[in-house]
C-alpha positions as CSV (number, residue, x, y, z in Angstrom):
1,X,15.5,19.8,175.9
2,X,17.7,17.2,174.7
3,X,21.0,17.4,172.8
4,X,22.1,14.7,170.5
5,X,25.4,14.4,169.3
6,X,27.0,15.8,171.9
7,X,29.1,15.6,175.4
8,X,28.0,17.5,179.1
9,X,31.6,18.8,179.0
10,X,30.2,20.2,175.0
11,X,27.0,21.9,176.8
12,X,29.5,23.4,179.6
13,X,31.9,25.2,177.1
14,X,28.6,26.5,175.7
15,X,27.7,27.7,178.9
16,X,30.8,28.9,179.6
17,X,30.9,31.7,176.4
18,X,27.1,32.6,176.9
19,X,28.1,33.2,180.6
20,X,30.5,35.7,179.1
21,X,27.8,37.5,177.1
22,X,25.1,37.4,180.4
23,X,27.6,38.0,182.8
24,X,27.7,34.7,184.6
25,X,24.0,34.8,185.3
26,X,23.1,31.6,183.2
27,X,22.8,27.9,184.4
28,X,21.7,24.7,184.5
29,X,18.9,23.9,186.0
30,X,19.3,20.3,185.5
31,X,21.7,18.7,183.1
32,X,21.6,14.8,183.3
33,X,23.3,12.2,180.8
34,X,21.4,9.4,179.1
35,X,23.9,8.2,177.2
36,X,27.8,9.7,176.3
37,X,26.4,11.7,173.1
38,X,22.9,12.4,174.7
39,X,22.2,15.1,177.3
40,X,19.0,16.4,179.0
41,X,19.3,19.9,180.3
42,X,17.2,22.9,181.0
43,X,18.6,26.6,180.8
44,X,18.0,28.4,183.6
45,X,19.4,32.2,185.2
46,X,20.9,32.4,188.7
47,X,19.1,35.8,189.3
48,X,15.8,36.6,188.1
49,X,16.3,40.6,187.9
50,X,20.2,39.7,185.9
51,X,20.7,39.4,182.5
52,X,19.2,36.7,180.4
53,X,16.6,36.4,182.6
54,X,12.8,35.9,181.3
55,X,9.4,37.7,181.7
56,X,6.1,36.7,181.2
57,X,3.2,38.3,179.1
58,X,2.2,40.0,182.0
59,X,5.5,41.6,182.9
60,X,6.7,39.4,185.7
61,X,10.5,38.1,186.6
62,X,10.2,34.6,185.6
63,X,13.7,32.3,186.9
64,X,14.3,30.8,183.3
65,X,16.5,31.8,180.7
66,X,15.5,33.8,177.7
67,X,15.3,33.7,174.2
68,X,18.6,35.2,173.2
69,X,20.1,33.0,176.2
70,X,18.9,30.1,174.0
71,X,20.0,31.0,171.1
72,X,23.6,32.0,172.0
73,X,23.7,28.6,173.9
74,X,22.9,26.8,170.7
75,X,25.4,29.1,168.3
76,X,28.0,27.7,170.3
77,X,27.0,24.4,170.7
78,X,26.8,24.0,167.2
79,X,30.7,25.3,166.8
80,X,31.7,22.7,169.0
81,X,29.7,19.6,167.9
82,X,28.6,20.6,164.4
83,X,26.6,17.3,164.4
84,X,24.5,18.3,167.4
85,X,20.8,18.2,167.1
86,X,18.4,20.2,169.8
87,X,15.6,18.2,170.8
88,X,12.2,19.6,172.8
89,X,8.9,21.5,172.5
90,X,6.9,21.5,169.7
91,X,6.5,23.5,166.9
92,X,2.9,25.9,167.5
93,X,2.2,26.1,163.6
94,X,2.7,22.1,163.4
95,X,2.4,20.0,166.8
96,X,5.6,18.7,165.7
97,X,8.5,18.5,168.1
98,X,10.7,21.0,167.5
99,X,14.2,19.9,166.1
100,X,17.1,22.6,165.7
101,X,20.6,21.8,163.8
102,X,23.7,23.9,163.0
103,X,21.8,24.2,159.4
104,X,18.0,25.6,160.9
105,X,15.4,25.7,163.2
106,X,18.0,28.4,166.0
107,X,16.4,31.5,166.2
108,X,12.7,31.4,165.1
109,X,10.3,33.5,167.4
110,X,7.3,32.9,168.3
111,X,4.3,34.6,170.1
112,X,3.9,33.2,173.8
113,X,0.8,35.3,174.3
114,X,-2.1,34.9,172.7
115,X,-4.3,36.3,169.7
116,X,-6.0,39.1,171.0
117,X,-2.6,40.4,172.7
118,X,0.4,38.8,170.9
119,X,3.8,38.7,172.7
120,X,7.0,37.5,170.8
121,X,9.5,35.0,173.0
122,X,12.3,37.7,171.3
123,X,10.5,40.2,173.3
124,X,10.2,38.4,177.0
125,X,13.8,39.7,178.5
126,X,15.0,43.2,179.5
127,X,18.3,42.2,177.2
128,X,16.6,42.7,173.7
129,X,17.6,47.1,174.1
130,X,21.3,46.1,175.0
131,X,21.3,42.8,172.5
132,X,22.6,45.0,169.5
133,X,25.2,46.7,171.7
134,X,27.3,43.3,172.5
135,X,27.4,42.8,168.9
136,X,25.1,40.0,168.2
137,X,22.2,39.4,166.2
């Protein structure tokens, strides 16, 4: 993914609160500059059987972050650089890359399995039973 509009010291405060939600668990697994308001970075978890951590269709551990990870980590980027703009993917209804602002796009699910056994991204993570409990969405 790519943020726009904002700093590597913006993307580590965001890291920093979501850490606080997935009990330090959540990291980057690369984070590179390109310019001083444009960052590359991927989300990734430090241990694949802690919080925030991904599963595949099939069940399996998967070392990436999860949905609600993302989300989170977006929420507060957009607090700090209400500006920023989330670039990467595409959109599966429209081939389009995928574009999400402080005004939309944050949130939306989608089904990463396939049409005879649909599984929703919201869905891929152990976290989504204890979700409700830290207060959030």
């Amino acid at each position: 993914m790519t943020a726009l509009n904002a700093s590597g010291s913006d993307l580590c405060k965001a890291l920093f609160h979501v850490n606080s939600v997935f009990g330090g668990n959540i990291e980057f697994k690369n984070m590179q500059s390109i310019s001083a308001r444009r960052v590359r970075f991927t989300l990734t978890v430090h241990d694949s059987r802690g919080p925030g951590a991904r599963l595949s269709p099939s069940g399996r551990r998967i070392a990436a972050a999860c949905w609600h990870v993302h989300g989170l980590f977006f929420e507060e980027l957009f607090k700090a650089c209400p500006n920023a703009e989330i670039r990467g993917g595409h959109d599966p209804k429209t081939g389009r890359p995928l574009l999400i602002t402080a005004d939309g796009g944050n949130w939306q699910d989608r089904n990463i399995g396939s049409v005879a056994e649909p599984f929703l991204y919201s869905r891929a993570c152990g976290c989504t039973a204890n979700w409700r409990k830290g207060g959030r969405a």
